[in-house]
C-alpha positions as CSV (number, residue, x, y, z in Angstrom):
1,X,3.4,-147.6,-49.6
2,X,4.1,-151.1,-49.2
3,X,4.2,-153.4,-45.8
4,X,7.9,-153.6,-46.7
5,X,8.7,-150.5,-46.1
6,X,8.1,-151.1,-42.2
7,X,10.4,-154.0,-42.1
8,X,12.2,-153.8,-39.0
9,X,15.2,-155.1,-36.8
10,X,15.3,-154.9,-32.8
11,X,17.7,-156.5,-30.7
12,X,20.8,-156.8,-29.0
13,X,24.3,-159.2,-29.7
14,X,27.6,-159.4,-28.7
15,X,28.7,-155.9,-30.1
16,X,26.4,-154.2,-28.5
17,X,26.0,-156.0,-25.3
18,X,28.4,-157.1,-22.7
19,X,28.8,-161.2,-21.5
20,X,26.5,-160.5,-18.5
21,X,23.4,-159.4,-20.4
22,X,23.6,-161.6,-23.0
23,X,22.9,-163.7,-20.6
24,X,20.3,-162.1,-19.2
25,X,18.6,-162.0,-22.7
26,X,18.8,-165.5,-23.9
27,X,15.3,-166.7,-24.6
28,X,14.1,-170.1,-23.0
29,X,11.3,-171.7,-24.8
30,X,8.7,-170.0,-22.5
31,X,9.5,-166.6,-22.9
32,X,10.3,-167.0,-26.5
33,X,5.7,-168.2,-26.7
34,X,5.5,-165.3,-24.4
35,X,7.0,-162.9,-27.1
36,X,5.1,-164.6,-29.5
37,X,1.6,-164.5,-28.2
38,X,2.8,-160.7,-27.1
39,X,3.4,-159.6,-31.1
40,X,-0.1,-161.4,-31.9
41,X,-1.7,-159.2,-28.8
42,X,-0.4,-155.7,-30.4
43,X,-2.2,-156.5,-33.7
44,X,0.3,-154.2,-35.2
45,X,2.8,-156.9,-36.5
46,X,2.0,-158.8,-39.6
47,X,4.9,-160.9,-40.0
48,X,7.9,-161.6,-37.7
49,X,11.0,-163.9,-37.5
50,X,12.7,-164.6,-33.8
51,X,16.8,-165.0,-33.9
52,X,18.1,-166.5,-30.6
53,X,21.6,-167.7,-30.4
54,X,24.0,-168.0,-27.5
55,X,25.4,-164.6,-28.6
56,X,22.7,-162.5,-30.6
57,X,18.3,-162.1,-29.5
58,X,17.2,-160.5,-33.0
59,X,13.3,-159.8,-34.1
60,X,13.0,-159.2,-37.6
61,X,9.3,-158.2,-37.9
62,X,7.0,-156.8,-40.6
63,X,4.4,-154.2,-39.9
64,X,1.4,-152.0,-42.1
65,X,2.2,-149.1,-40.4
66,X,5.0,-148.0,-38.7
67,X,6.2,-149.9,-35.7
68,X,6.9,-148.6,-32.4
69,X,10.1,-149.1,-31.4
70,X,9.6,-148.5,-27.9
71,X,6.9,-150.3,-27.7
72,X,8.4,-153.4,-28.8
73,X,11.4,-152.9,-26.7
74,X,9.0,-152.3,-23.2
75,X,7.0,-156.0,-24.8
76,X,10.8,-157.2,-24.7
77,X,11.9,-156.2,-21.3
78,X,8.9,-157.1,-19.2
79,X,8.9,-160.5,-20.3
80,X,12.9,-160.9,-19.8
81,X,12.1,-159.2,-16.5
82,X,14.7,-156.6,-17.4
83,X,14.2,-152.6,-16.9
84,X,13.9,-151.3,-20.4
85,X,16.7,-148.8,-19.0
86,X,19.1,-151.5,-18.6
87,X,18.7,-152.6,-22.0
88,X,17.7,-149.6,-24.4
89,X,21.5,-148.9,-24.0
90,X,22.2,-151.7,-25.9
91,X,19.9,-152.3,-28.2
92,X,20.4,-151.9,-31.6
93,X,17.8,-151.1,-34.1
94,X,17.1,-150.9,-38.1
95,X,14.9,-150.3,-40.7
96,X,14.1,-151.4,-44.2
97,X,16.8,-151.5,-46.2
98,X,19.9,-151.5,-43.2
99,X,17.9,-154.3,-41.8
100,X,18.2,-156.5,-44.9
101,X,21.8,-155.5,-44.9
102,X,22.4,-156.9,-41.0
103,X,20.1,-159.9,-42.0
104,X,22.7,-160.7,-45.2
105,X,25.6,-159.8,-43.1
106,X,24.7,-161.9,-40.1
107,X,23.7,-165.0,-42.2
108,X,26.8,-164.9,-44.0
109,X,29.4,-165.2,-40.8
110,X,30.4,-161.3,-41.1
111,X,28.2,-160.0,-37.8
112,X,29.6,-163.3,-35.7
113,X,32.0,-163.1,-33.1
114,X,34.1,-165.9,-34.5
115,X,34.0,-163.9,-37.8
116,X,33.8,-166.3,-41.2
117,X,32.3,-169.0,-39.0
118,X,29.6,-171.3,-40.7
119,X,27.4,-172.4,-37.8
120,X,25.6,-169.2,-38.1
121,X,24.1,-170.3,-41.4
122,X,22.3,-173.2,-39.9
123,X,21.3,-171.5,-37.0
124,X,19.6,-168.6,-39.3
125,X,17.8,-171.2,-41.7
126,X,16.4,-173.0,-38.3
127,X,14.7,-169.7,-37.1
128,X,12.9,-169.0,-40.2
129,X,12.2,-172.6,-40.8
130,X,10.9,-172.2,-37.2
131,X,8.4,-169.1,-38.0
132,X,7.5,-170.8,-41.1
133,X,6.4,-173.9,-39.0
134,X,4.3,-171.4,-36.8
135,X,2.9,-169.2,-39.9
136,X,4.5,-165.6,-38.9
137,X,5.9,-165.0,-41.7
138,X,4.7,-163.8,-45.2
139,X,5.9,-162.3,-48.6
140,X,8.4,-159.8,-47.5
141,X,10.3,-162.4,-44.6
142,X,10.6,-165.0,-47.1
143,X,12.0,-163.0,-49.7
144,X,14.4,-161.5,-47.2
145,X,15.0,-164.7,-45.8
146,X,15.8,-166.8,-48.8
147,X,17.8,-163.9,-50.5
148,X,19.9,-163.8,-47.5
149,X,20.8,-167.5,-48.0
150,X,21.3,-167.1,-51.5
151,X,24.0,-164.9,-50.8
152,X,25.8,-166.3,-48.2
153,X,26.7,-169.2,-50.8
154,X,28.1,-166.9,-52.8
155,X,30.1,-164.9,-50.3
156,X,31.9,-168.4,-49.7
157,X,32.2,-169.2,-53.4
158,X,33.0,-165.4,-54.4
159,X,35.1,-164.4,-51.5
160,X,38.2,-166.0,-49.3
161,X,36.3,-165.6,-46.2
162,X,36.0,-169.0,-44.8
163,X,39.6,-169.6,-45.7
164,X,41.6,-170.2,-42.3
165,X,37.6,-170.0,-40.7
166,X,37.5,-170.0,-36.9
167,X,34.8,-170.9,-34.4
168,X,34.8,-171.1,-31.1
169,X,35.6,-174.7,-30.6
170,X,38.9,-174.4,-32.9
171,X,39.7,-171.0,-30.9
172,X,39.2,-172.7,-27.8
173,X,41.8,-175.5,-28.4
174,X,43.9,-173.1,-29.9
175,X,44.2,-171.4,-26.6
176,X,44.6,-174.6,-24.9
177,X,47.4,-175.3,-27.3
178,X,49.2,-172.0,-26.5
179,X,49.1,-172.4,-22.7
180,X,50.3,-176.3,-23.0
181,X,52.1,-176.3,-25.9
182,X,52.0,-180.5,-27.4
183,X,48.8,-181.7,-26.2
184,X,49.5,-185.1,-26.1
185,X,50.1,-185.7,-22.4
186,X,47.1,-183.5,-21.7
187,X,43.8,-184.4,-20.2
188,X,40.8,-182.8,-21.5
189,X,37.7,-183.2,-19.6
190,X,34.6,-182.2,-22.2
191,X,30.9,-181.3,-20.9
192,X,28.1,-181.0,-22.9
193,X,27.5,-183.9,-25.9
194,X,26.1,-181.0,-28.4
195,X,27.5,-179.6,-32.0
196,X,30.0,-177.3,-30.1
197,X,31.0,-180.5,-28.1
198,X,31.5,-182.6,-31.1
199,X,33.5,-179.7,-32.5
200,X,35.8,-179.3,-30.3
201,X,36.2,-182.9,-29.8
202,X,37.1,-183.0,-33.6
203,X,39.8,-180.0,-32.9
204,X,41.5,-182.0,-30.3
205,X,42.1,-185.4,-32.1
206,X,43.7,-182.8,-34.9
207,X,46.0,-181.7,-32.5
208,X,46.8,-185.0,-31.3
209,X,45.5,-184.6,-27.7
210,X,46.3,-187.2,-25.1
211,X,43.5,-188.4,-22.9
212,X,39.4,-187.0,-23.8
213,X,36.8,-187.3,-21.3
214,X,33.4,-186.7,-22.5
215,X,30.3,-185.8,-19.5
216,X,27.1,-185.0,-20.1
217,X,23.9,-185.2,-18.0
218,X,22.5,-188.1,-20.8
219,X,25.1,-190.7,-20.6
220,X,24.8,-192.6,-23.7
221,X,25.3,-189.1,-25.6
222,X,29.1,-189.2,-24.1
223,X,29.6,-192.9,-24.4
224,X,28.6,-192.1,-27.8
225,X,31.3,-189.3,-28.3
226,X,33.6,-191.3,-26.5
227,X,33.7,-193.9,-28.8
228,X,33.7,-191.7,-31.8
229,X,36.6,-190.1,-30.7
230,X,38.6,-192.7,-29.2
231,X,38.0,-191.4,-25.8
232,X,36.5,-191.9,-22.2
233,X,33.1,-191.4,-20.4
234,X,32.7,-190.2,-17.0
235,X,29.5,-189.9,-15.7
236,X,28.0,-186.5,-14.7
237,X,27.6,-187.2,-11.2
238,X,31.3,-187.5,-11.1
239,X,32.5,-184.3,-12.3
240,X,34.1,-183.3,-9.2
241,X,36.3,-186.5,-9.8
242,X,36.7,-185.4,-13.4
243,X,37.7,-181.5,-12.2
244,X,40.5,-182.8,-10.0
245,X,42.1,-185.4,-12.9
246,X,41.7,-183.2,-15.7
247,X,44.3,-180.4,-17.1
248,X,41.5,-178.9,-19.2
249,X,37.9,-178.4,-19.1
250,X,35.8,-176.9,-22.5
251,X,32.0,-176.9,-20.9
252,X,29.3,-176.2,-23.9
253,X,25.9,-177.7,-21.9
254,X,22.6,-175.6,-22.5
255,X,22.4,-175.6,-18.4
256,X,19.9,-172.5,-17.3
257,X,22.4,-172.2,-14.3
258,X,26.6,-173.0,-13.7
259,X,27.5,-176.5,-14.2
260,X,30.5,-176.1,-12.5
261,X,30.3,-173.8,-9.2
262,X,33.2,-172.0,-7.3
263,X,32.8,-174.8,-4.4
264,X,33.2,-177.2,-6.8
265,X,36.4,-176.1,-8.6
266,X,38.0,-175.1,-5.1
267,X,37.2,-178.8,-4.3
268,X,39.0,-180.1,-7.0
269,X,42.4,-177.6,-6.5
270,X,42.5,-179.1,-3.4
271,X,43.3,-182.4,-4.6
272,X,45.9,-181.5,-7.9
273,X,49.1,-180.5,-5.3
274,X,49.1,-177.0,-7.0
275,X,48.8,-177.9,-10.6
276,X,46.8,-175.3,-12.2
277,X,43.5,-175.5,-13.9
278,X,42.2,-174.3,-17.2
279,X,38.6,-173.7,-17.4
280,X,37.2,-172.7,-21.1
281,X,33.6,-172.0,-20.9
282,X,31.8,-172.2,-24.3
283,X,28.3,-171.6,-22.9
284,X,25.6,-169.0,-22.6
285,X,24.7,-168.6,-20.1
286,X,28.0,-169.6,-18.9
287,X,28.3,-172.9,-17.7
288,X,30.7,-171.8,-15.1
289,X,30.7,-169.5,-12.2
290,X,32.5,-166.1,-12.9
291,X,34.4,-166.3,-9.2
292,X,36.1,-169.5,-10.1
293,X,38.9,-167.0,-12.2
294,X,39.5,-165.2,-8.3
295,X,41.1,-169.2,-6.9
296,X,44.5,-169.4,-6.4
297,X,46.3,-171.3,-10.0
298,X,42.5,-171.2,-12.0
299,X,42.2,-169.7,-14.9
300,X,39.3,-169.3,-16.9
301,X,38.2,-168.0,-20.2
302,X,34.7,-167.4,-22.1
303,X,33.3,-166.5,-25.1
304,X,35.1,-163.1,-25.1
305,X,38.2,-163.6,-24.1
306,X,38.2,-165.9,-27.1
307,X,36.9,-163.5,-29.7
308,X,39.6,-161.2,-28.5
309,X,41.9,-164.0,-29.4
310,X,40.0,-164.3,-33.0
311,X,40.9,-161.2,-33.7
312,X,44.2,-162.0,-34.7
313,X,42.6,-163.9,-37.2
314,X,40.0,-161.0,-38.8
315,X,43.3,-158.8,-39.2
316,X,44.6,-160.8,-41.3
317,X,41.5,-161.5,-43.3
318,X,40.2,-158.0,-43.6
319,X,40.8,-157.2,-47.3
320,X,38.1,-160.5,-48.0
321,X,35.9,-159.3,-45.0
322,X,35.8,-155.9,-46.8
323,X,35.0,-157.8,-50.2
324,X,32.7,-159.2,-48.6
325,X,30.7,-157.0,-46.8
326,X,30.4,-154.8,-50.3
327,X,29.2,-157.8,-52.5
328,X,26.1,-158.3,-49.5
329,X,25.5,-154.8,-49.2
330,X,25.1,-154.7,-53.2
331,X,22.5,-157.5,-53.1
332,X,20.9,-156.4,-50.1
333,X,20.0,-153.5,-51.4
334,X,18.5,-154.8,-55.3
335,X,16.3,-157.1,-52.6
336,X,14.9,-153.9,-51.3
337,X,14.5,-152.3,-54.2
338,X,12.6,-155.4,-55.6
339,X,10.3,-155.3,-52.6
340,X,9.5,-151.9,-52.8
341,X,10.6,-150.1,-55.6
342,X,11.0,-146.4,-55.7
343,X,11.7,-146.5,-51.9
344,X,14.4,-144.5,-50.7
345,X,17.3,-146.0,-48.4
346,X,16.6,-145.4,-44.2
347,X,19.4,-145.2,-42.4
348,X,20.0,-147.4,-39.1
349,X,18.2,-145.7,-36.2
């Protein structure tokens, strides 16, 4: 029996977990060294790859013997400072060959939220670059790894899937679009200076929006977008001023705790003479406070109420999302043959 057949998948995303958890499992840099060192202390884990995005927590690990689900899970929860109760629930868990499948399916835009979207990619190929840099994983994570990269490129070459592609900076000013119709005598207000920033700064100049303001806690990032894009600057310590001028706010910062606070944007209604607010909060955690969507003419949406809005876009991609998902699962499976031939398929547990 070979170390791949213990290959195993724990964690959690946004299929199995709701907006307020996911929040509560994002990884800061500490805890993720504190699950680290943890693997290292069971002894029991002989390779292991750590996904963390705003939306999914996934450990891909490798193991001699088999490995312990619950173990891994209670390792999980202590250092998140969650009850294993409150998260076994929504968990999810593979082995072997399912957890080459997810691996394929996730790398190649099909497990996102924003369905088809190719920020994923990148994002995957940093986390094993990641545990490459820190020596955790071995023979059967690289194969996995690269073959899951490998066929990503082909599921855009092969398949229509990234035709019509979404993300959720396109969604987002989609939505804004809807509610506004023209944007052109619309002021946008931007937070954050990161990739998600930049993209939806790109989305607005395509739809020909009026005034951009760009804030972010490092000023010469958002001078720098402002510029790019033909915009303004406003400097962070002025976002209540920004709040009360602005028709629009997208907020993407990697802030631990709300940028913008339900004092804050009940500040700033006082001042617009009953013009209402649009908040779009592109962050996890969010980068604004749940309680600002209960004030009089605010409205605010997040990462979910936007993927219910991408949805219209998977129905009428689902024929290439099927095509897909069969010409991974094909591959996936002659990967885990290779690594251990003569195996049989495990089901998902």
């Amino acid at each position: 029996m070979t170390a791949a057949k213990h290959l195993f998948l724990l964690g959690a995303n946004h299929r199995t977990s709701p907006l307020a958890l996911r929040e509560r499992l994002t990884l800061t840099p500490e805890k993720g060294a504190a699950l680290a060192a943890a693997l290292r202390a069971t002894g029991a884990v002989a390779e292991y790859c750590l996904l963390n995005t705003c939306n999914r927590v996934e450990l891909y690990a490798v193991s001699p013997e088999p490995v312990t689900a619950q173990h891994l899970l209670a390792e999980f929860c202590r250092i998140q400072g969650l009850a294993p109760a409150d998260f076994a629930p929504h968990a999810h868990q593979r082995r072997n060959p399912a957890a080459v499948v997810h691996l394929f399916e996730v790398a190649a835009g099909l497990d996102s939220q924003m369905v088809g979207e190719t920020e994923i990619l990148g994002q995957v190929k940093d986390a094993y670059a990641a545990a490459q840099a820190a020596g955790t994983v071995g023979p059967v994570l690289n194969r996995v790894f690269q073959k899951a990269f490998h066929a990503a490129k082909i599921v855009r070459r092969e398949t229509a899937i990234g035709e019509g592609q979404v993300s959720v900076a396109t969604v987002a000013v989609s939505l804004a679009e809807r509610i506004f119709g023209r944007l052109r005598d619309s002021r946008v207000l931007v937070i954050g200076a990161g990739d998600i920033a930049e993209k939806t700064a790109k989305a607005l100049r395509s739809r020909e929006a009026g005034t951009i303001i760009f804030a972010n806690r490092t000023a010469a990032r958002a001078e720098e977008l402002a510029r790019e894009f033909a915009g303004a600057a406003l400097p962070f310590a002025r976002l209540d001023d920004g709040l009360a001028e602005s028709d629009i706010v997208v907020s993407s910062t990697a802030a631990p705790e709300p940028v913008l606070t339900v004092p804050m944007v009940d500040a700033a209604m006082h001042k617009r003479a009953s013009r209402p607010l649009f908040l779009i909060d592109l962050a996890l955690p969010r980068d604004i406070e749940p309680g600002a969507a209960e004030l009089p003419n605010v409205f605010v949406y997040n990462l979910d109420d936007l993927a219910r809005l991408a949805e219209e876009n998977i129905a009428q991609r689902r024929a290439e999302i099927d095509r897909a998902r069969a010409l991974l699962t094909g591959r996936a499976e002659e990967t885990w043959q290779k690594l251990s031939p003569g195996s049989t398929s495990d089901s998902p547990q």
